[in-house]
DRENDO-898558 format. One record per residue (C-alpha): residue number from 1; residue in one letter; chain; x, y, z. Coordinates in nm, 4 decimals, decimal comma. Layout:
% DRENDO-898558
+-----+------+-----+----------+----------+----------+
! seq ! type ! mol !       xx !       yy !       zz !
+-----+------+-----+----------+----------+----------+
! NUM !    a !   A !        X !        Y !        Z !
...
+-----+------+-----+----------+----------+----------+
END
This chain:
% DRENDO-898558
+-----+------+-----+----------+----------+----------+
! seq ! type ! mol !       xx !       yy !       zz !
+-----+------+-----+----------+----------+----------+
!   1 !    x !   A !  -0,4179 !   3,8346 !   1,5069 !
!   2 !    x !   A !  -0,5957 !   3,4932 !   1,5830 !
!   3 !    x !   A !  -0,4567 !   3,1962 !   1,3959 !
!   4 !    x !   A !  -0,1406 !   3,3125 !   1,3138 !
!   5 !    x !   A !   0,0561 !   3,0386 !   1,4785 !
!   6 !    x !   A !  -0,1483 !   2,8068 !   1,3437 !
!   7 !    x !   A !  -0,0813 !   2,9375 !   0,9856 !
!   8 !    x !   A !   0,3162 !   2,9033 !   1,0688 !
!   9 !    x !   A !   0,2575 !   2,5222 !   1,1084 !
!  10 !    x !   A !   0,0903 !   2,4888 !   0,7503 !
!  11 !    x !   A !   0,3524 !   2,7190 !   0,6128 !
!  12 !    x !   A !   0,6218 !   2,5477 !   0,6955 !
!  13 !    x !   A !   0,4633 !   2,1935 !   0,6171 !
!  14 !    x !   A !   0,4182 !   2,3472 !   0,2933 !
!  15 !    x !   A !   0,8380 !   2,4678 !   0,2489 !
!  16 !    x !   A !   0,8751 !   2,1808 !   0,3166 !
!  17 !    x !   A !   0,6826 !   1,9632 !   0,0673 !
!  18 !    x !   A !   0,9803 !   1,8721 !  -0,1657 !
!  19 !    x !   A !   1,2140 !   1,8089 !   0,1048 !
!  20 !    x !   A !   1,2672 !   1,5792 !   0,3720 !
!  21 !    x !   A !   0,9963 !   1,5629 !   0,6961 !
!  22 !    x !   A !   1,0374 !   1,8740 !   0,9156 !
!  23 !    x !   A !   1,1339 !   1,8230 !   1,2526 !
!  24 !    x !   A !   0,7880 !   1,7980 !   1,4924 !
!  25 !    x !   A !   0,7197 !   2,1351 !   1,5590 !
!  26 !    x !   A !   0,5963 !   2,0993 !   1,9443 !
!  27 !    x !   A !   0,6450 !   2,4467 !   2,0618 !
!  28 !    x !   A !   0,4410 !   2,5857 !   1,7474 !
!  29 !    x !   A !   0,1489 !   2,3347 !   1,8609 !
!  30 !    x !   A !   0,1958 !   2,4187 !   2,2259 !
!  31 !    x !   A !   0,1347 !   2,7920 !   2,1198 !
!  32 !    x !   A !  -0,1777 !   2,7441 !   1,9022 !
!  33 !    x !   A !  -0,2992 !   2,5190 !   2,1832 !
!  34 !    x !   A !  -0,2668 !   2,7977 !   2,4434 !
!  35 !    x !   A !  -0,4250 !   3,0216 !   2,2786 !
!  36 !    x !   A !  -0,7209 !   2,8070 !   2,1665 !
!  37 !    x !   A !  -0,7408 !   2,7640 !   2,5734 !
!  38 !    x !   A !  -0,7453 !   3,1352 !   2,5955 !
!  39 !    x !   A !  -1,0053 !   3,2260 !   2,3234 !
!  40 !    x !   A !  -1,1962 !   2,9086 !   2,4966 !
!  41 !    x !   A !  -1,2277 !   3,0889 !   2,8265 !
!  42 !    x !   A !  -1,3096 !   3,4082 !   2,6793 !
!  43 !    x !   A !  -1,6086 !   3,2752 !   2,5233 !
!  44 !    x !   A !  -1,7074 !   3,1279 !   2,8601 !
!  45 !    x !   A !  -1,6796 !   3,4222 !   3,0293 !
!  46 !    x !   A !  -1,8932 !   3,6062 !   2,7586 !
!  47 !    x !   A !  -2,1878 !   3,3170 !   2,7074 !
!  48 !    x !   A !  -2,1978 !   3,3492 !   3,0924 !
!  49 !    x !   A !  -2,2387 !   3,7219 !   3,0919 !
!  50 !    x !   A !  -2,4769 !   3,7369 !   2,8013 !
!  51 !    x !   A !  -2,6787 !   3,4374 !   2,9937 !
!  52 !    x !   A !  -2,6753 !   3,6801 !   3,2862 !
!  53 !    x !   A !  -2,8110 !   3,9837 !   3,1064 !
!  54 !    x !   A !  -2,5657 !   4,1749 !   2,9388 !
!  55 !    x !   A !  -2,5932 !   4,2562 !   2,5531 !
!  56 !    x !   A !  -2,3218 !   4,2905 !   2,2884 !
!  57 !    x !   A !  -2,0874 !   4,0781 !   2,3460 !
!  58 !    x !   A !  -2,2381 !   3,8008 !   2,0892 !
!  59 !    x !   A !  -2,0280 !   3,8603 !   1,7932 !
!  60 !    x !   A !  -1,7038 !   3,8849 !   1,9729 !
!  61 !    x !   A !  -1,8059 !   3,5379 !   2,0985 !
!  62 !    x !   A !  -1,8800 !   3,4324 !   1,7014 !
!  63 !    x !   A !  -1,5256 !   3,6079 !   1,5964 !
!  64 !    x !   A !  -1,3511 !   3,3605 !   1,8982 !
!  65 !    x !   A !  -1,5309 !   3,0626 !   1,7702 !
!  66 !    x !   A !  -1,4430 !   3,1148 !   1,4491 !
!  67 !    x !   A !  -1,0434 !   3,1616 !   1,5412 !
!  68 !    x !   A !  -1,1262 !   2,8457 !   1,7645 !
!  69 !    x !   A !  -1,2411 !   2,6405 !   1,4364 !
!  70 !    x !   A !  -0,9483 !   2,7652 !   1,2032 !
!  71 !    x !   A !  -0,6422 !   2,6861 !   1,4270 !
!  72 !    x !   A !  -0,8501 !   2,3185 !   1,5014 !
!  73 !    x !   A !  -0,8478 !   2,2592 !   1,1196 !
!  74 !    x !   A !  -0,5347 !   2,3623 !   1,1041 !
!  75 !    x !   A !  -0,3531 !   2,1209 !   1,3479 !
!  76 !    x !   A !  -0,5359 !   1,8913 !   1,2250 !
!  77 !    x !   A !  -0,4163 !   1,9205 !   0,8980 !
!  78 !    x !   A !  -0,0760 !   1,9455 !   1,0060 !
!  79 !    x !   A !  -0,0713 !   1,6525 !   1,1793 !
!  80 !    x !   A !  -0,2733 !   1,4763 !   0,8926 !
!  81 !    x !   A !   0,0139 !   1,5377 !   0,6530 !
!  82 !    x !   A !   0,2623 !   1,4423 !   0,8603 !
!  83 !    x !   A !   0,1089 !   1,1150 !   0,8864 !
!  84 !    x !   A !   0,0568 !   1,0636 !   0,5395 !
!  85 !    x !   A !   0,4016 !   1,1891 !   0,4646 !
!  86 !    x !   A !   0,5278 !   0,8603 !   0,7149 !
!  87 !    x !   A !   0,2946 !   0,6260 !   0,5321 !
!  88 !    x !   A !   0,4215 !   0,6959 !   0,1960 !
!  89 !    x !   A !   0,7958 !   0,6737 !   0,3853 !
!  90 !    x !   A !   0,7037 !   0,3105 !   0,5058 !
!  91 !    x !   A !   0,6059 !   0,2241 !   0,1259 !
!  92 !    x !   A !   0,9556 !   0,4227 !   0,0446 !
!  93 !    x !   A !   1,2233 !   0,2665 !   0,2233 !
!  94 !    x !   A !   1,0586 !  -0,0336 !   0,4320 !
!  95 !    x !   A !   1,0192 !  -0,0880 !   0,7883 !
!  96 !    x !   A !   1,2687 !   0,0846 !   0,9057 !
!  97 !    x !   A !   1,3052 !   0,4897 !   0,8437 !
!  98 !    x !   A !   1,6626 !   0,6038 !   0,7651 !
!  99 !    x !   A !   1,8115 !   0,7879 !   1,1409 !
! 100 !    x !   A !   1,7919 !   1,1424 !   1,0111 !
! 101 !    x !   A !   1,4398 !   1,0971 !   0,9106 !
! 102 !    x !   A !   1,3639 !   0,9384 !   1,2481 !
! 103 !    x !   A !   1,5248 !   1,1821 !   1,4207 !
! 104 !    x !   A !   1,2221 !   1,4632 !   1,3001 !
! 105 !    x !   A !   0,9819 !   1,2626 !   1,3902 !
! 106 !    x !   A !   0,7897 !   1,2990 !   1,7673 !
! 107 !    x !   A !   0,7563 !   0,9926 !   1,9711 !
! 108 !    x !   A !   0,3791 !   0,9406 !   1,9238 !
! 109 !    x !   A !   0,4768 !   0,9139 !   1,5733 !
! 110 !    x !   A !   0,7406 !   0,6413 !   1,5770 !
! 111 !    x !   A !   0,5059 !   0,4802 !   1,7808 !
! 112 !    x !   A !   0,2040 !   0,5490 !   1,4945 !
! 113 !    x !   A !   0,5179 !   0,4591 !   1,2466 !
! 114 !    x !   A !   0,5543 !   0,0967 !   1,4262 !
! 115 !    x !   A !   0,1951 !   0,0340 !   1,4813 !
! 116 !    x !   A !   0,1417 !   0,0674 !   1,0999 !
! 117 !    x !   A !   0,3852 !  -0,1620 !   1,0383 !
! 118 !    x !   A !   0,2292 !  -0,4433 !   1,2647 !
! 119 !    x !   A !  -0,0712 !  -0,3962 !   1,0710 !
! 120 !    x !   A !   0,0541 !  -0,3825 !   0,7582 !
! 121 !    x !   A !   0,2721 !  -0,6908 !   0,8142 !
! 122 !    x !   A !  -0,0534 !  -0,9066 !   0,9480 !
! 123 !    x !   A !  -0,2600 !  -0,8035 !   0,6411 !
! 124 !    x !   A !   0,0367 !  -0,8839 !   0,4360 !
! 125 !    x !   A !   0,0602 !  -1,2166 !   0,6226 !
! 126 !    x !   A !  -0,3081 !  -1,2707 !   0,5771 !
! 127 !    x !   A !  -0,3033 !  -1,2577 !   0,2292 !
! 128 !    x !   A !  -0,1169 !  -1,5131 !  -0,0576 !
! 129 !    x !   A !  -0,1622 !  -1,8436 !   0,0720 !
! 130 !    x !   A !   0,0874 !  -1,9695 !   0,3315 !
! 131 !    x !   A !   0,3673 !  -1,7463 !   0,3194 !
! 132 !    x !   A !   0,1507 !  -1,4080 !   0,2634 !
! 133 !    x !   A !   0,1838 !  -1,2003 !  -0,0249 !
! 134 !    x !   A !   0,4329 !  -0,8777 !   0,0146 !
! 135 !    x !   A !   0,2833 !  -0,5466 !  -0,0898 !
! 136 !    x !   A !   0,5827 !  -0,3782 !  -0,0966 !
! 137 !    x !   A !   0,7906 !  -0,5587 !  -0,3132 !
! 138 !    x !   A !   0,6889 !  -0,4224 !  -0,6489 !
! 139 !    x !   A !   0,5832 !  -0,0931 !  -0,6396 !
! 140 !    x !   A !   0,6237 !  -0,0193 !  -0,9838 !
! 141 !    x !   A !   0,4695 !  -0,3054 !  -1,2054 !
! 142 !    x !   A !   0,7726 !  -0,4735 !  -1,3498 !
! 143 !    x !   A !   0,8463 !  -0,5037 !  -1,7075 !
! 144 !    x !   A !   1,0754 !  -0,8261 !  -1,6647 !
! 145 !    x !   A !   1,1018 !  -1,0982 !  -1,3869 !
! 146 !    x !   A !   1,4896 !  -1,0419 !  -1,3876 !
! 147 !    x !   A !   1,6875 !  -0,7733 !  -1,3639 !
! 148 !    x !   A !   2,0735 !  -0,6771 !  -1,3769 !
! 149 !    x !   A !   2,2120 !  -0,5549 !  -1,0725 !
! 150 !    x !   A !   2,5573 !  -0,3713 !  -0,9469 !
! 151 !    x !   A !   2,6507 !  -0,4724 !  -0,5666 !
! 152 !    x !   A !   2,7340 !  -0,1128 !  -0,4024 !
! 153 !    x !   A !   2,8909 !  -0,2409 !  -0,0652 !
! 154 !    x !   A !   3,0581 !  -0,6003 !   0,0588 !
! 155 !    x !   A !   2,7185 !  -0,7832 !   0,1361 !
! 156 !    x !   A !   2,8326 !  -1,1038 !   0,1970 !
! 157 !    x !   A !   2,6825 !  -1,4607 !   0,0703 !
! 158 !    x !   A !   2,2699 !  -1,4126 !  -0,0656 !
! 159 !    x !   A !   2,1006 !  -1,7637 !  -0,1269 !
! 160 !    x !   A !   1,8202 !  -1,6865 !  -0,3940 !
! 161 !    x !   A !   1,5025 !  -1,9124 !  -0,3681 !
! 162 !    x !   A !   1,5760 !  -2,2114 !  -0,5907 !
! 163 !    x !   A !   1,9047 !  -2,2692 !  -0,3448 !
! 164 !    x !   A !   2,1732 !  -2,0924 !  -0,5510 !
! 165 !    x !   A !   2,3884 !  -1,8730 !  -0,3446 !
! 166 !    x !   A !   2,5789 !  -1,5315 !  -0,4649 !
! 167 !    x !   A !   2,8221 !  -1,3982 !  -0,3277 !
! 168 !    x !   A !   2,7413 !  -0,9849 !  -0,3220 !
! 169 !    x !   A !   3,1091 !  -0,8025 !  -0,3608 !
! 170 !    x !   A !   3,1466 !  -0,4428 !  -0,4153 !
! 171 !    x !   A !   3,0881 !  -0,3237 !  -0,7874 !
! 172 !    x !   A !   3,0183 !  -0,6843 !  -0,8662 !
! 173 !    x !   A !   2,7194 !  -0,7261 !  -1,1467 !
! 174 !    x !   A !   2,4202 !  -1,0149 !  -1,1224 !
! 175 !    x !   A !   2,1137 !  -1,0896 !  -1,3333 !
! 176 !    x !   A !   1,8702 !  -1,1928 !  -1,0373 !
! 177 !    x !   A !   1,5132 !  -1,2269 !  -1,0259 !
! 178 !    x !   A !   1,2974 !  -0,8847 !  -0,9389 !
! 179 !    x !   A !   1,1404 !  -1,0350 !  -0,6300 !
! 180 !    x !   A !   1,4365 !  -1,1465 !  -0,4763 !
! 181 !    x !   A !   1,6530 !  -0,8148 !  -0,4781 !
! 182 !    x !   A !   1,3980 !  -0,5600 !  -0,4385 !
! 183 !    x !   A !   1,4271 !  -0,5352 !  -0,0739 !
! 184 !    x !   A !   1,8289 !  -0,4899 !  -0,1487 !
! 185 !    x !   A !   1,7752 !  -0,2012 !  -0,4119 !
! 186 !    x !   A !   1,5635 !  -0,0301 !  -0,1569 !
! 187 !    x !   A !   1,8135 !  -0,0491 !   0,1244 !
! 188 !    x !   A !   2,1290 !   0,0599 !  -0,1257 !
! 189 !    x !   A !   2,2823 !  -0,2466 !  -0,1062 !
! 190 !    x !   A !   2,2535 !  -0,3136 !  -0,4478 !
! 191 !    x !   A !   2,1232 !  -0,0234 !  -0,7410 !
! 192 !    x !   A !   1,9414 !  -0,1544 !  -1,0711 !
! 193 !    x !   A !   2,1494 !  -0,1731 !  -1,4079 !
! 194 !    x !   A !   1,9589 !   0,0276 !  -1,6711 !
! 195 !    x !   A !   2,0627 !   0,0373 !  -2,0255 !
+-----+------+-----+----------+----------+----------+
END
């Protein structure tokens, strides 16, 4: 049946919706691509024939065109989500994608992945007066300025931005401003003390 393929690609975009990114599903794409080339010369052969003289073959044409438009919209939806699913990861965990993550994705889409990053670090530059103003830092809106912190690993020294310098030890607790350990919370270097 036509689009069948194509339907496998959605499907398994949409298993995977609560999980991690799916690995890039090439052969899949290769297969609905080859046989949108097939129903493509198909219809050729049959506008040709009908433009010749011969009669009936019209709807088969409409049926192909048809299976032609559903696998495009479904590609293109697969790919679509995909993309989005890497934006949201660059708002998630940074600039840089954790390896197992990176390793699903194709290399046209590390290379999409780093181009949004460029222009998401100019606009960020652009903005905020002379140092820019970082989007990413606050993604929720934050109830306090400072925040009580537990170091998870040996970080080493951490000079905050009136001068002071901590030293981050393992299990060690600090009350530092949001702003500055963000960035650190993201990348599980340091987790956020809740009472």
């Amino acid at each position: 049946m036509f689009g069948e393929k194509a339907l496998e690609l959605i499907r398994e975009l949409h298993r995977s919706r609560d999980t991690s990114l799916p690995p890039f599903n090439e052969d899949g794409i290769r297969q609905v691509l080859e046989e949108m080339r097939a129903l493509f010369e198909q219809n050729q052969k049959d506008v040709s024939a009908t433009v010749a003289g011969e009669v009936g073959l019209f709807s088969g044409v409409q049926l192909r065109h048809a299976a032609l438009e559903r696998n495009k919209r479904c590609l293109l939806a697969y790919l679509y989500s995909r993309l989005q699913s890497m934006r949201n990861m660059r708002w998630e965990f940074g600039s840089v994608l954790p390896q197992e993550i990176k390793y699903n994705l194709s290399e046209q889409e590390i290379q999409w992945f780093n181009k949004y990053n460029k222009s998401l670090a100019n606009y960020m530059r652009s903005i905020g007066g002379d140092g820019g103003l970082d989007l990413t830092q606050d993604i929720k809106p934050p109830k306090t300025l400072y925040i009580e912190v537990r170091c998870l690993v040996d970080h080493g020294e951490f000079e905050t931005q009136d001068g002071n310098v901590i030293v981050l030890k393992k299990n060690s607790q600090h009350f530092i401003l949001r702003s500055e350990c963000e960035h650190l919370i993201r990348q599980g270097i340091l987790e956020h003390i809740v009472h």
